[in-house]
Structure formats: C-alpha cells, structure tokens
C-alpha positions as CSV (number, residue, x, y, z in Angstrom):
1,X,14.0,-25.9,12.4
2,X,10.3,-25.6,13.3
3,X,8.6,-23.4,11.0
4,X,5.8,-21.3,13.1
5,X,5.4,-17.9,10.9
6,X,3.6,-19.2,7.7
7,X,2.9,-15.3,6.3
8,X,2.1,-11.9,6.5
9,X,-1.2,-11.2,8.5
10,X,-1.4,-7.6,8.5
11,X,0.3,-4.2,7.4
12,X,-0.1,-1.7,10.0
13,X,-0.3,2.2,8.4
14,X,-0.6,5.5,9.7
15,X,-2.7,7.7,8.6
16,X,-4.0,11.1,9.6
17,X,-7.5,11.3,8.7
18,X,-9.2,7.3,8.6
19,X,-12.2,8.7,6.8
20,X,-10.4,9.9,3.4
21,X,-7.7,7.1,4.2
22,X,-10.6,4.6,4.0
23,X,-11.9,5.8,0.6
24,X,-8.8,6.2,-0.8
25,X,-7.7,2.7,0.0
26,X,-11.3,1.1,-1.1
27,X,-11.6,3.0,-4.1
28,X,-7.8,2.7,-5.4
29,X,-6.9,-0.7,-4.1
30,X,-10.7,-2.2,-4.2
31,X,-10.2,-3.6,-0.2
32,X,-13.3,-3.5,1.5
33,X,-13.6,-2.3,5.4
34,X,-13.6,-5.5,7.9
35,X,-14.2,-3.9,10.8
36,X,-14.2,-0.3,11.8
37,X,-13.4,1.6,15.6
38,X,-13.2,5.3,16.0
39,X,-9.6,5.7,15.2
40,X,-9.0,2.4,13.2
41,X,-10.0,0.3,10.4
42,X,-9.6,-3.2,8.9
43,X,-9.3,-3.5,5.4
44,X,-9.3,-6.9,3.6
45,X,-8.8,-7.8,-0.3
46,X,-11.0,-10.8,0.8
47,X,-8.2,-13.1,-0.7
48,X,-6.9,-16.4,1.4
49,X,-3.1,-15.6,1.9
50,X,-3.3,-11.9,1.5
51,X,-2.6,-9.6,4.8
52,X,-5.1,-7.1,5.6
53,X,-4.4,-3.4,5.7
54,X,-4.9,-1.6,9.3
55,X,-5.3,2.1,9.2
56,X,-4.7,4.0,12.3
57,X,-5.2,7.3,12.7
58,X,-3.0,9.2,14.3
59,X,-1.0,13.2,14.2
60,X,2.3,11.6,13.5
61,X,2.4,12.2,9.8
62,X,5.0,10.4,8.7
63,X,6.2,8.5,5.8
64,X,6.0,4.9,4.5
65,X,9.9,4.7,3.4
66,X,13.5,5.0,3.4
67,X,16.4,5.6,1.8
68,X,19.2,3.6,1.1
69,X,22.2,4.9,1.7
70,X,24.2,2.6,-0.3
71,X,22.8,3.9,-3.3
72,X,20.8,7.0,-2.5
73,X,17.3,5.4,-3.9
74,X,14.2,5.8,-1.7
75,X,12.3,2.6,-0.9
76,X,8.5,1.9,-0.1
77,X,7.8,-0.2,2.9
78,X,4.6,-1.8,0.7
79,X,4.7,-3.5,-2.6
80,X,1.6,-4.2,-4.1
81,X,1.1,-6.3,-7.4
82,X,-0.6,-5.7,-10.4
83,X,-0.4,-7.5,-13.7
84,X,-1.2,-4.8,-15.8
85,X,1.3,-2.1,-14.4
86,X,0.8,0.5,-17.5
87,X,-2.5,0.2,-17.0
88,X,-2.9,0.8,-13.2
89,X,-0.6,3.9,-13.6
90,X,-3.0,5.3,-16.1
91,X,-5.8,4.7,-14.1
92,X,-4.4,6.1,-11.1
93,X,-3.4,9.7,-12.9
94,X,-6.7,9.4,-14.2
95,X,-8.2,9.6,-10.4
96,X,-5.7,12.4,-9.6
97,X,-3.7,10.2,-7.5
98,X,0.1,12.2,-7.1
99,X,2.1,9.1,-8.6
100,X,5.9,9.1,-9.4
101,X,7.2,8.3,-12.7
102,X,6.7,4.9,-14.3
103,X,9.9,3.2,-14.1
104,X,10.2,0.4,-16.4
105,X,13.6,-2.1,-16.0
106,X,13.8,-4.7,-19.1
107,X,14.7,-6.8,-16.3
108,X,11.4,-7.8,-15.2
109,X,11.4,-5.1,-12.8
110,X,8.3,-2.5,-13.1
111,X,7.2,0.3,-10.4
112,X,5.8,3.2,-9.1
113,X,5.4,5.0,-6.2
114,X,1.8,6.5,-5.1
C-alpha cells in the first residue's frame, strides 16, 4: 500500500473573536502567530512534526466535541500533551482558565478539559 499521508499538518478551530483567541492560545499553549489575515491566524509550536493551529473567526459558535453515545462521556476533538499534567492544571486555574476536573486513571490515562 503506498503510504502518502505522513501526519497531521494543521487543526482547523473556530473561534468567535481571533484577537482574544490569539492571546489565549499564545499565552496558554506558548504557539506563536505564523501568519495573520483579517479573519484568520496561523499558529505554530515551532516544533518539526507538530501541526499548526488555524483560528478562524467566524459567528458559528460551536463546540470542539462530542459525546459518545455508547457510554454517555463527552470527548474533545484536540489532545494536547504535557508531561507535567498536575502541574499544567494548576497553572491553568491560576490564569482563570474555566478547566474541568482533573481526572486521574492509575492506568496511565490523565486529562482535562479547558
């Protein structure tokens, strides 16, 4: 089988004002802007492999996940890493960011929603 996707370039997100969506991203995620059009941006974490973030602005305001209705639990569309999860949840309550609670799985599995 000929192999011509080799990863993930981009992740395309709404959002409904690019300004704050912009600071919010740089400031919480440290991705800096690539390029920048009236009602887009391009963010990169300026790491080889890594897809860039592109923020469109738009008045749809609607939400980044779903539920499964197999087991009623509601599912981002993004995962990002972090290898200091406690850490990162702190800091993000400390910036007054609405996060959900820290769920922590003794089966290697650690998240939270923001």
């Amino acid at each position: 089988m000929t192999k011509f996707i080799t990863h993930i370039a981009t992740i395309e997100i709404p959002v409904t004002n690019l300004k704050n969506a912009i600071n919010f991203y740089s400031e919480i995620l440290g991705v800096k802007t690539h390029s920048l059009a009236a009602q887009s941006a391009m963010l990169t974490f300026s790491t080889k492999g890594v897809p860039t973030l592109y923020l469109v602005q738009t008045e749809e305001n609607v939400s980044l996940s779903f539920k499964n209705t197999n087991n009623d639990v509601v599912h981002s569309i993004i995962d990002f890493y972090t290898p200091d999860l406690k850490g990162f949840y702190n800091w993000l309550k400390e910036k007054n960011v609405e996060v959900a609670t820290l769920n922590i799985n003794h089966d290697s599995l650690w998240r939270i929603q923001f």
